[in-house]
C-alpha positions as CSV (number, residue, x, y, z in Angstrom):
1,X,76.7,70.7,14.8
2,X,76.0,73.9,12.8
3,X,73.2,74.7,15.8
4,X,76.0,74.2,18.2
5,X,78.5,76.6,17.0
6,X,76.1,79.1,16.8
7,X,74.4,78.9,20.2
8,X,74.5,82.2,21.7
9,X,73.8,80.6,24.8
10,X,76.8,78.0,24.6
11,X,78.9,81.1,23.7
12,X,78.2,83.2,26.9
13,X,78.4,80.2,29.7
14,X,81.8,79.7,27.8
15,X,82.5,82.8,27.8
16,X,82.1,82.8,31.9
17,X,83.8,79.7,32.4
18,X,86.5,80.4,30.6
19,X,87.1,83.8,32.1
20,X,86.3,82.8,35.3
21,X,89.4,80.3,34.8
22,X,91.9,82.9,34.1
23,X,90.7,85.2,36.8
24,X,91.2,82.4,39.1
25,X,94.3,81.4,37.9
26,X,95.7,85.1,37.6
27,X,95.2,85.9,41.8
28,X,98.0,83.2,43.0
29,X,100.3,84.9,40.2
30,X,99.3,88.6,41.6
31,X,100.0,87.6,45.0
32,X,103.6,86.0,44.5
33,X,105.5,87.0,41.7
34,X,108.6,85.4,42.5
35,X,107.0,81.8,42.4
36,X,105.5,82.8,39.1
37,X,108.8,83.9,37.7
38,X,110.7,80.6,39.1
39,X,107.8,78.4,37.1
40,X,108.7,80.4,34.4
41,X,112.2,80.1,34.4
42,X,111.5,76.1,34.7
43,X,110.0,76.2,30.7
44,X,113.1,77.0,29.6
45,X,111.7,78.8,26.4
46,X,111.2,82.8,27.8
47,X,114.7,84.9,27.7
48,X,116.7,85.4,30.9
49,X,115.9,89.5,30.9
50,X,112.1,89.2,30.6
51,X,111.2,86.4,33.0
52,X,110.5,88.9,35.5
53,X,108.6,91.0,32.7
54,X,106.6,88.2,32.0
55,X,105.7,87.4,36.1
56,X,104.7,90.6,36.5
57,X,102.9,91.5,33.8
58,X,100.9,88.2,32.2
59,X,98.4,87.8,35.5
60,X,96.9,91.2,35.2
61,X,96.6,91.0,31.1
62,X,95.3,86.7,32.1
63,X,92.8,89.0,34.7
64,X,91.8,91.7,32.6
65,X,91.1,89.4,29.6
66,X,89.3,87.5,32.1
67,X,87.2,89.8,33.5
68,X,86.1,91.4,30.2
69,X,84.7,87.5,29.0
70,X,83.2,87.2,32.6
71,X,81.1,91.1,32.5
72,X,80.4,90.4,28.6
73,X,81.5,93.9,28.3
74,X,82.2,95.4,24.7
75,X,85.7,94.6,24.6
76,X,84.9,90.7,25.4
77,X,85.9,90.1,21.8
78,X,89.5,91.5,23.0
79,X,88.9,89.8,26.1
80,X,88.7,86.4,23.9
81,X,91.5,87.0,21.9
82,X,93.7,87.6,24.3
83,X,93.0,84.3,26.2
84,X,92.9,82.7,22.9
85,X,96.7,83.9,22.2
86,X,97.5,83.1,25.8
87,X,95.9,79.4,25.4
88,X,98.1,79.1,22.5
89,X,101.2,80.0,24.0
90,X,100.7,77.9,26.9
91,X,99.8,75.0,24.5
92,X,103.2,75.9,23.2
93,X,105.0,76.0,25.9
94,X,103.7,72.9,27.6
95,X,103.8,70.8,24.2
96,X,107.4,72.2,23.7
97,X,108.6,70.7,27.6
98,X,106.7,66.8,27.0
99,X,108.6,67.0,23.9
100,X,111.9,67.8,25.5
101,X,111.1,65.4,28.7
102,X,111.0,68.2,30.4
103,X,108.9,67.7,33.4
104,X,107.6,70.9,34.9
105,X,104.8,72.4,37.2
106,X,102.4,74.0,34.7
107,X,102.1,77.1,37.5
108,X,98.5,77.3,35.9
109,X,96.3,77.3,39.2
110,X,98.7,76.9,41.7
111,X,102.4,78.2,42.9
112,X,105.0,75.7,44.2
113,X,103.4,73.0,46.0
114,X,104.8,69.4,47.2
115,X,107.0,67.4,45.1
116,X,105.8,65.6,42.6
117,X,107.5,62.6,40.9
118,X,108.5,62.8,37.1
119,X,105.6,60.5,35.8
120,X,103.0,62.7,37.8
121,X,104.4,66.2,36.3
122,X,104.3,64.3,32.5
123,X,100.8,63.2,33.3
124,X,99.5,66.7,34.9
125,X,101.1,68.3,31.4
126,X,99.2,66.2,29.3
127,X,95.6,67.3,31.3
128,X,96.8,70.9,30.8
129,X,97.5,70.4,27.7
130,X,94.5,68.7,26.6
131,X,92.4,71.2,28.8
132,X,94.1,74.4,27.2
133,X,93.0,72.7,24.0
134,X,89.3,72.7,25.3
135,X,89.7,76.2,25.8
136,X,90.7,77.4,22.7
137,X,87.6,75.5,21.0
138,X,85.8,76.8,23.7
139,X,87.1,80.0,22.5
140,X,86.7,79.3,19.0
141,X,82.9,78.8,19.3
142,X,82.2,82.1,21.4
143,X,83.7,83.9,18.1
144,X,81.9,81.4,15.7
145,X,78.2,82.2,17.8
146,X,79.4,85.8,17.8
147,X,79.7,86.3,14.0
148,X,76.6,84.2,13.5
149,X,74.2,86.5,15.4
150,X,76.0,89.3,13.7
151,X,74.9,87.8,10.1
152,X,71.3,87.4,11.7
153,X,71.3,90.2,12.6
154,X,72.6,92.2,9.4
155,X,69.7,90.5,6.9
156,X,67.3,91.0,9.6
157,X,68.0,94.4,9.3
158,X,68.3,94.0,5.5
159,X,64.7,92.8,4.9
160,X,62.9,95.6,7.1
């Protein structure tokens, strides 16, 4: 398990997945804010005044953070921290709505599409939910292999 955690190589095809993910889901965001915003408004959690904020803002932070896990660039810690937080808050926000029966497009991947009955939107929250939890293990380990090879690293260093 320990050999796991620490696999650098686990780490950076996470890493790409993962930010590959909220690249993806960031673009249908960017290109219509107004469906974002009424997805938003549908949680029933985010203040009135800051829905639009939020619409606006949270694809190009979700792209950004994405592309920095994606390139592997220096700020990919931030990159994964960010995500991380995001993860969590959507994890909250989702687990927040199947608690109140509150059946609602996730807004994840996709803007408005067809109707979908109540039991289908409870069981699509439930795969979000359980896939944003795969995420922030898969996030979790890319910061677990990342102190690792800095340890190696500092007593290699150590003994020479």
């Amino acid at each position: 398990m320990k050999r796991i955690l620490e696999s650098q190589w686990l780490a950076t095809r996470l890493q790409v997945i993962i930010g590959v993910a909220f690249v993806w889901a960031s673009l249908h965001k960017i290109a219509d804010p107004p469906d974002f915003a009424k997805m938003i408004f549908n949680y029933k959690i985010t203040p009135c005044q800051l829905i639009n904020l939020a619409a606006i803002y949270m694809p190009w932070i979700e792209i950004a953070a994405g592309a920095a896990l994606v390139l592997g660039l220096r700020g990919r810690r931030g990159g994964a921290a960010i995500v991380g937080a995001l993860l969590l808050v959507f994890i909250g926000a989702i687990g927040i709505n199947l608690l109140r029966g509150n059946p609602i497009e996730c807004g994840c991947f996709e803007g408005s599409g067809p109707p979908k009955t109540r039991d289908e939107l409870f069981f699509d929250m439930w795969v979000v939910l359980l896939r944003d939890v795969a995420m922030v293990l898969g996030i979790i380990q890319i910061f677990i292999a990342e102190h690792a090879a800095a340890v190696r690293k500092a007593l290699a260093a150590t003994r020479a």
